[in-house]
C-alpha positions in Angstrom: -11.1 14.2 29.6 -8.1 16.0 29.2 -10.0 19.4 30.1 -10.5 17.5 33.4 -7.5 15.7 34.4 -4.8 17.0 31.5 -2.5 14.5 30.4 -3.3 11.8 33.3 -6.4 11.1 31.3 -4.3 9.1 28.5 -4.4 7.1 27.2 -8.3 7.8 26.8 -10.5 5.5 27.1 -13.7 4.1 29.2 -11.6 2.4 32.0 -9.6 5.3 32.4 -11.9 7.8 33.0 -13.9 5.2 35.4 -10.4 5.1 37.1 -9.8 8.8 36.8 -13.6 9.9 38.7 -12.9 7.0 41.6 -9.4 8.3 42.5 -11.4 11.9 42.1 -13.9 11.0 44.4 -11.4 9.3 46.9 -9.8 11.9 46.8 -12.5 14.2 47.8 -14.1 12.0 50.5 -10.6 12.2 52.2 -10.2 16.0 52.5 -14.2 16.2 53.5 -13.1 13.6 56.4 -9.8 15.6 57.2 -11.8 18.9 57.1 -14.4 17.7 59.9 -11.7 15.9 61.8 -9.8 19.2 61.8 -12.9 21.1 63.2 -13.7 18.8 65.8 -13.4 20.6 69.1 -10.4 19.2 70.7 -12.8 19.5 74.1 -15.4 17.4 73.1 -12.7 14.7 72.2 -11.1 15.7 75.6 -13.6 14.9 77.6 -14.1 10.8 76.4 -17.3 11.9 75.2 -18.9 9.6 72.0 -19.2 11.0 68.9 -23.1 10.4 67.0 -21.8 11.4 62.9 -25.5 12.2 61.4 -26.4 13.8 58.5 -29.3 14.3 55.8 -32.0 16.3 54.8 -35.3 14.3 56.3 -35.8 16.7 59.2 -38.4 14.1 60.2 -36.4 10.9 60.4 -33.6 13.1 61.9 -35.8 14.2 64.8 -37.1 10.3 65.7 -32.9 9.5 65.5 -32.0 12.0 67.9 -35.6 11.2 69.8 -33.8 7.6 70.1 -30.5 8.3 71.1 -31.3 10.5 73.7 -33.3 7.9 75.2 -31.0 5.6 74.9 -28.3 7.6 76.6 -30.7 8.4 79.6 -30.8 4.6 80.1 -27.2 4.1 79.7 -26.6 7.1 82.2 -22.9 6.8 82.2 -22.8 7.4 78.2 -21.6 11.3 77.7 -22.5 11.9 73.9 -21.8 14.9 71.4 -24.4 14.7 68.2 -22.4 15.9 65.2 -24.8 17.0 62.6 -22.4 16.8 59.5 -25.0 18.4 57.2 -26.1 17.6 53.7 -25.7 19.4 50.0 -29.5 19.7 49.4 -30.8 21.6 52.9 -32.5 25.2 52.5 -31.7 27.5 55.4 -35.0 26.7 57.1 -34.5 23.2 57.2 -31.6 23.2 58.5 -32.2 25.4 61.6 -35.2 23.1 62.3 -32.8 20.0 62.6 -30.4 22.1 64.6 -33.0 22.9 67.2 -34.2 19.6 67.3 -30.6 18.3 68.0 -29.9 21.2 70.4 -33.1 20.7 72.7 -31.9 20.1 76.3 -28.1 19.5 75.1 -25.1 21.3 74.5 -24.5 19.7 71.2 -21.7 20.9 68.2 -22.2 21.2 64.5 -20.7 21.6 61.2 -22.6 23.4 58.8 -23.4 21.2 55.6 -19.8 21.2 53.4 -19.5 22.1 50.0 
């Protein structure tokens, strides 16, 4: 513990580190959030359009998703979206340009490469 967090790991026990790895990953969810908030294009917010968030590595059920939201903004007509593919931590290279080109098929779409 105290090769982790140095002397805010005492006084050691269970709790503490419990306490210790949820301020940790707090922590770290908030700078991943900042991060892609920062790297939004200041265009696509700009222009009202609605922001789709997806992520993951099932290229399959990532391909029926965007399958379904197109469709349902051709119904809507008036909805302008931007699909945000946020990435994942377990995606080889090919996998991930085969989402991308799913997602990028007949839109202009933007996308953040998985964070690490």
């Amino acid at each position: 513990m105290i090769e982790i967090w140095g002397t805010r790991a005492h006084p050691f026990s269970k709790d503490k580190e419990a306490e210790l790895w949820r301020n940790e990953e707090d922590r770290w969810n908030k700078e991943k959030w900042a991060l892609i908030f920062n790297r939004l294009d200041t265009k696509i917010l700009s222009m009202g359009k609605t922001l789709c968030l997806l992520g993951g590595s099932d290229v399959q059920w990532l391909r029926s998703f965007v399958i379904q939201i197109k469709d349902i903004t051709e119904k809507l007509n008036q909805m302008d979206i931007a699909i945000v593919y946020m990435g994942t931590n377990f995606l080889d290279e090919q996998k991930l340009q085969s989402i991308l080109s799913t997602i990028t098929k007949d839109n202009e779409q933007h996308f953040f490469q998985p964070l690490e």
